[in-house]
N, C-alpha and C positions, 0 to 999 in steps of 0.2 A: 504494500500500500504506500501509496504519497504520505506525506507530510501530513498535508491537510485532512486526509479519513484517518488518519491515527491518533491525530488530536481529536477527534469527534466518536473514537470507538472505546468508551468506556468498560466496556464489554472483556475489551483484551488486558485490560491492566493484569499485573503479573503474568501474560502468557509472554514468550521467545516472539522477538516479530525481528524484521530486518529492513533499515532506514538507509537510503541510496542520499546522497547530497555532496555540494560544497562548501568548503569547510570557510566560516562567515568570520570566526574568530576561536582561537585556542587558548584560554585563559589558566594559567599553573599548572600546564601540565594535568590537568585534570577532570576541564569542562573545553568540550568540542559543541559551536555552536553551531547547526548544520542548518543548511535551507536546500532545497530540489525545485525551489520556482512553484508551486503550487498555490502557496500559500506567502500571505506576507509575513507570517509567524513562522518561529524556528523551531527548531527542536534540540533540545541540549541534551547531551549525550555526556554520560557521565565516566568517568576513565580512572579507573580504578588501577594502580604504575604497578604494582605489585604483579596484574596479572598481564603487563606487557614490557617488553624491553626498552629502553631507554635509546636502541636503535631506531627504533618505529617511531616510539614516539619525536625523536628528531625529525622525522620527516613528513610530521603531521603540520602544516605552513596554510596560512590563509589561502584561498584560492584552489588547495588541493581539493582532486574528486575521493568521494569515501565510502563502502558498503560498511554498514553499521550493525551486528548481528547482538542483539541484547534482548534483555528483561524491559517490559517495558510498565512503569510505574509510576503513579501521582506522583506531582513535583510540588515540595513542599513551600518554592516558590511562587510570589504571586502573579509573577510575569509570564508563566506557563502552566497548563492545566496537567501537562503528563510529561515527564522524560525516558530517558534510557539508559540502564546500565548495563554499557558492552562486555561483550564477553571474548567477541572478534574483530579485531579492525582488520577489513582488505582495502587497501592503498590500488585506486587505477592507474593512476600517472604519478611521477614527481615532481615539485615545483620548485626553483628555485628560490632560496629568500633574496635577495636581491637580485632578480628578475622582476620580482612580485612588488618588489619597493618602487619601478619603474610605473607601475600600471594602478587606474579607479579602483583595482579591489583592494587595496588599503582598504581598513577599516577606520574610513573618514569622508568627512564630507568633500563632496569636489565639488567645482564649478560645472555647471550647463556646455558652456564650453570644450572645457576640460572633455566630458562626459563625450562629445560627441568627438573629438581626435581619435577616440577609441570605441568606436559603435559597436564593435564586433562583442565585447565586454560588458559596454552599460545594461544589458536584460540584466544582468546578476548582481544590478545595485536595488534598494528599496524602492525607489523611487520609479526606475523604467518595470520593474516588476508588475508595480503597481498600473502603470499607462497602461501594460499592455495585457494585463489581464482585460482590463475595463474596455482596453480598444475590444479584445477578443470577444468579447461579452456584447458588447454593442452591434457591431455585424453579425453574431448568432440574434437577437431581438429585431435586428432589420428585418433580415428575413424570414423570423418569426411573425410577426407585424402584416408583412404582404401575405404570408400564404393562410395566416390568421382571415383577411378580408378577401379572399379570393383571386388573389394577382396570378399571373403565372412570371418565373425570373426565367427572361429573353439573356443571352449571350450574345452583346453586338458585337461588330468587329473591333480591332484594335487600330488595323492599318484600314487607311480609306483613302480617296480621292477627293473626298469633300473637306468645306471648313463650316462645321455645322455654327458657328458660332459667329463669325466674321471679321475673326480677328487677327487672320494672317499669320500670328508668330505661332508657327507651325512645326514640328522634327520632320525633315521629311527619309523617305526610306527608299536607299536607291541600293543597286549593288554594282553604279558604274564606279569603274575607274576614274578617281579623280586628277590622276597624276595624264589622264587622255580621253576625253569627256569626249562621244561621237556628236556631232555636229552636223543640224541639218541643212537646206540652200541659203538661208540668214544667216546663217554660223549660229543659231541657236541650238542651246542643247536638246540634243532628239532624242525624247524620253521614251519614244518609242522602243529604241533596241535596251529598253532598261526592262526588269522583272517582271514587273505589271502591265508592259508598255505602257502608260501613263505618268505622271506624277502621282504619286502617295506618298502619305503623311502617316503621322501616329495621332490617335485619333484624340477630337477635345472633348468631346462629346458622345456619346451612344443616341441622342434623341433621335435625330430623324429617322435611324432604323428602326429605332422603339418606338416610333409612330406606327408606322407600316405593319407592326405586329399588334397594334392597340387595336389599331382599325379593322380587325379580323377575330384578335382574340377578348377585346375589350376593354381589360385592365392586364398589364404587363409591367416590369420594371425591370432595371437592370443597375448592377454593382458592380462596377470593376475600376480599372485603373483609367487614369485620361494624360493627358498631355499637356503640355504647354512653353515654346520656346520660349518668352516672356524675360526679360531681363530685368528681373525682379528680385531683391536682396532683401525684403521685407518679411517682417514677425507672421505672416500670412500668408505668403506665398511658396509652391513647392512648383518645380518642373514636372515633378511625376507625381498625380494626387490621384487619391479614389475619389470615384462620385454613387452617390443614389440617384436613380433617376426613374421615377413612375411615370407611364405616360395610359390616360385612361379613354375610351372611349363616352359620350353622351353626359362629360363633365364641360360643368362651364366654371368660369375663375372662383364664384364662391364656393363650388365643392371643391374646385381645387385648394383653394384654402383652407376650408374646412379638414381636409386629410390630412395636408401639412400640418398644420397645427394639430389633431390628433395624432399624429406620427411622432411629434417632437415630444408631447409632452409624455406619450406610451414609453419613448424610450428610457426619456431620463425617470422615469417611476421606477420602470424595472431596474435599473441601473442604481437606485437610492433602496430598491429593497434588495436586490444579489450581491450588490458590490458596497454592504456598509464598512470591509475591514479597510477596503483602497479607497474607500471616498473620504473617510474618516481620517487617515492618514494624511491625505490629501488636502484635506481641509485645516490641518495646523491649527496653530494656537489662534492666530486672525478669527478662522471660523470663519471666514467670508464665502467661500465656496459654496458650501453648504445653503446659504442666505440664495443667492445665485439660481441655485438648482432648484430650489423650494419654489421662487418667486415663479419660474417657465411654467411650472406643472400646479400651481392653486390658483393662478389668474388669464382672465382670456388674453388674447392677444391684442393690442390696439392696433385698429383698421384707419389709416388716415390715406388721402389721396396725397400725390406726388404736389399738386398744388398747393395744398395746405399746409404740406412740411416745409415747401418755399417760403408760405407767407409768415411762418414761425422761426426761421431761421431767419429770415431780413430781417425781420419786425426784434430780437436780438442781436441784433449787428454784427450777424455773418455775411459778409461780402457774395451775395447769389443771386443768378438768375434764374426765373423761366425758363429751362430747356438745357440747364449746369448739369453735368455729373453731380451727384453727392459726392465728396468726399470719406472717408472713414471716420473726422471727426465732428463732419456733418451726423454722420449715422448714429457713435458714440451723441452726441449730444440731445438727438431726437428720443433717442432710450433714455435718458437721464433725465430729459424734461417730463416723459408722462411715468417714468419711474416702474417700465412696464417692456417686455419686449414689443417690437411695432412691427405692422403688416401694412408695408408702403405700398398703395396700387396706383394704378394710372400713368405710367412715366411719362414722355415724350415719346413721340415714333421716331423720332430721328436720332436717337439714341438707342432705340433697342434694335434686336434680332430682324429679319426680318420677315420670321413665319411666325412673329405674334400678332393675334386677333387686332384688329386697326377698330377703334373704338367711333359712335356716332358721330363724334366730334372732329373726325381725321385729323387729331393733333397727337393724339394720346394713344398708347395701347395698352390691350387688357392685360396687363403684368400683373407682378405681387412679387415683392422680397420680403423675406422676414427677416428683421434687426434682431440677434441678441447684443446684454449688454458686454461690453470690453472688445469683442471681435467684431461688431458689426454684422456684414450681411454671410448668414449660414444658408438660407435657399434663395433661388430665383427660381420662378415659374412662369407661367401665362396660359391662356386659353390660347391656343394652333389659332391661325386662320384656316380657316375649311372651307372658304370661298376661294373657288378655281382665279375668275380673272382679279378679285383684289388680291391675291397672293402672289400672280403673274405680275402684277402692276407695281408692287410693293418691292418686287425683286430689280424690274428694272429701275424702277428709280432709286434705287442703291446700288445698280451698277454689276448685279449680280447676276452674273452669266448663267441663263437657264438650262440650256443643253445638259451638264453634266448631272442637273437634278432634276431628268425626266422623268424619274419614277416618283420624284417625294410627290411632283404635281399630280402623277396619276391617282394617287391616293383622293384628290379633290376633284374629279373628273370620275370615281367608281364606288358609288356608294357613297361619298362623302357625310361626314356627322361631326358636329360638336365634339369637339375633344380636347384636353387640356394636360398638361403633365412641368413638373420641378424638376429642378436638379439641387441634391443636398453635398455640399461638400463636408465628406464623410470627415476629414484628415481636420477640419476645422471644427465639427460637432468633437470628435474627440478633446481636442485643444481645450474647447468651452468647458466641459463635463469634466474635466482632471485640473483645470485653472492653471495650466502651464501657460507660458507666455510666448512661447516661441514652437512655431508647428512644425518645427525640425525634430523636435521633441518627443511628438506622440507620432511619429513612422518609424518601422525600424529604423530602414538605411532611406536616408532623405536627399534628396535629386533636387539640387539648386545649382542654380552657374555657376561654373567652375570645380565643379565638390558631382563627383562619382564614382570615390574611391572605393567603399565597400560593396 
């Protein structure tokens, strides 16, 4: 058994049991404190010299791997409910002590930093233990959650021809030769003799194929990784990120609201009832976390138009127009002023995508982002356009060469219906939920410019 059913099986106290783990700290010669990642709690192991050689135990060093074969008995201590007294230590590997002085598992605090020079190591601090249990826990309740209300999970592609998004900063995926790139009668490159004959990319998005599945199967979503060339060094940004992405059939933006906001607050509950020992931890002496968590999931969410957030950040002497991006401490501020997460709808259309729904007003389209507080925006959604020529129309006046997405348009040419779907950035709900500050933090190995070492 793990760590964590031994501490919970009262049952075996005084029976022989045997405890696998890394050795967390070796205190006289006497107490080995063992952890195996299961649990945030250890298990101390108690070492009795008499019945081991003074060779062995030299070579029992923080960091080393250990089978632990003992008694396993209440601990008369009150920082653990059960320990063990060994009878066998088997040593897997040796470690050197200074090897070990070079590296995070020191038994001490490091820096974030620090932490990430060495990714391959930080799972076996408290801290990333804790992430990434919580992360692990959270994609099991995703898709919990959808297969809970009847979804089916679609597998889009990875590599594509499209930019479902429009944003250009693209990975793209060739297997030409760069050092002799074929060239066609312009001397441009002729992506023809390349893999795909075309150009492809790594994908930003799974939506528009998660349409074409919505529009058949009804409600679908899909989870996986996306992309983004993006030169961006910020507490928020990752080149390689997961995304959620629901896209539903016969929903219009307020059911798609409505599920987001169900979805968010389903999570963080399961996550404040499964995961109290990492949230707890997590939440430090501040206790601010916790505060945070509670607020998403006991109150609704404020619904204000993209107007209205305008006219309440001028009207406070934020420097904005009509038709501005928000900024991050635009959005930080709008959370702060109603002291509530916000559900911004209405943007501008010449700021958004442009397969969302063009509202009566043809200034506006049918969006929604949900703000939380400290990170700002976690989804972006909208109800599709599902009218064939304002979709067509919408394309060309942004300049968006239709041939390549002849099939998305068929979708509004064959059966077309009301449909609407989000995208939740999975890597930044984690961030929010654990209160780290930097979303390097809660991925294993994190893909930003310049840095894909591990």
């Amino acid at each position: 058994m793990n760590i964590k059913e031994l501490l919970q099986k009262k049952n075996l106290i005084f029976q022989e049991v045997i405890v696998n783990g890394w050795v967390r700290y070796f205190r006289s010669n006497r107490f080995i404190v063992l952890n195996d990642g299961a649990t945030l709690k250890n298990m101390q192991i108690i070492v009795l010299e008499s019945n081991f050689s003074k060779e062995i135990l030299k070579k029992i060093t923080v960091g080393i791997a250990l089978q632990i074969k003992g008694i396993l008995t209440e601990s008369p201590g009150k920082k653990q409910v059960a320990e063990v007294i060994s009878t066998v230590i088997q040593i897997y590997n040796k470690v050197s002590v200074s090897e070990i002085n070079k590296t995070i598992l020191q038994p001490k605090p490091h820096k974030l930093e620090k932490l990430r020079e060495q990714a391959h190591l930080r799972f076996r601090t408290k801290l990333f233990g804790s992430i990434m249990r919580i992360r692990h826990k959270l994609s099991f309740y995703a898709h919990e959650y959808f297969y809970s209300q009847g979804f089916f999970y679609m597998h889009t592609p990875i590599i594509t021809s499209l930019d479902a998004e429009g944003v250009g900063d693209m990975f793209k995926v060739s297997i030409l030769n760069l050092n002799d790139l074929p060239r066609d009668d312009q001397q441009c490159i002729d992506h023809t003799k390349d893999f795909f004959g075309q150009e492809t990319y790594l994908s930003v998005s799974g939506q528009l194929e998660g349409e074409t599945a919505a529009t058949s199967l009804g409600q679908i979503y899909t989870f996986g990784p996306t992309f983004r060339a993006e030169n961006s060094n910020t507490l928020r940004h990752l080149s390689e990120f997961w995304m959620i992405e629901p896209e539903m059939a016969f929903y219009d933006i307020i059911d798609n609201i409505n599920l987001a906001e169900d979805f968010l607050k389903s999570l963080i509950l399961k996550i404040l009832k499964k995961c109290k020992e990492d949230i707890y931890f997590l939440n430090g002496k501040e206790g601010t976390l916790l505060k945070r968590l509670q607020l998403i999931i006991d109150h609704s969410y404020y619904r204000i138009s993209y107007t209205e957030a305008i006219t309440i950040l001028a009207s406070h002497k934020h420097i904005i127009q009509w038709g501005s991006d928000l900024q991050s401490e635009h959005e930080r501020y709008l959370v702060e002023y109603f002291c509530l997460p916000i559900i911004l709808l209405d943007a501008p259309a010449h700021g958004k995508a442009f397969y969302m729904r063009l509202n009566d007003d043809e200034k506006t389209v049918s969006s929604m982002d949900i703000l939380f507080p400290i990170i700002g925006e976690v989804i972006g959604g909208s109800q599709r356009e599902e009218r064939y020529e304002l979709l067509l129309n919408r394309m060309q006046s942004l300049n968006v060469y239709e041939n390549p997405y002849w099939w998305y348009l068929d979708i509004r040419r064959f059966g077309s219906v009301p449909h609407s779907g989000f995208g939740l950035g999975f890597d930044r709900l984690v961030q929010f939920v654990t209160g780290i500050g930097n979303i390097r933090d809660v991925i294993p190995f994190p893909r930003t410019p310049k840095n894909a070492e591990f």
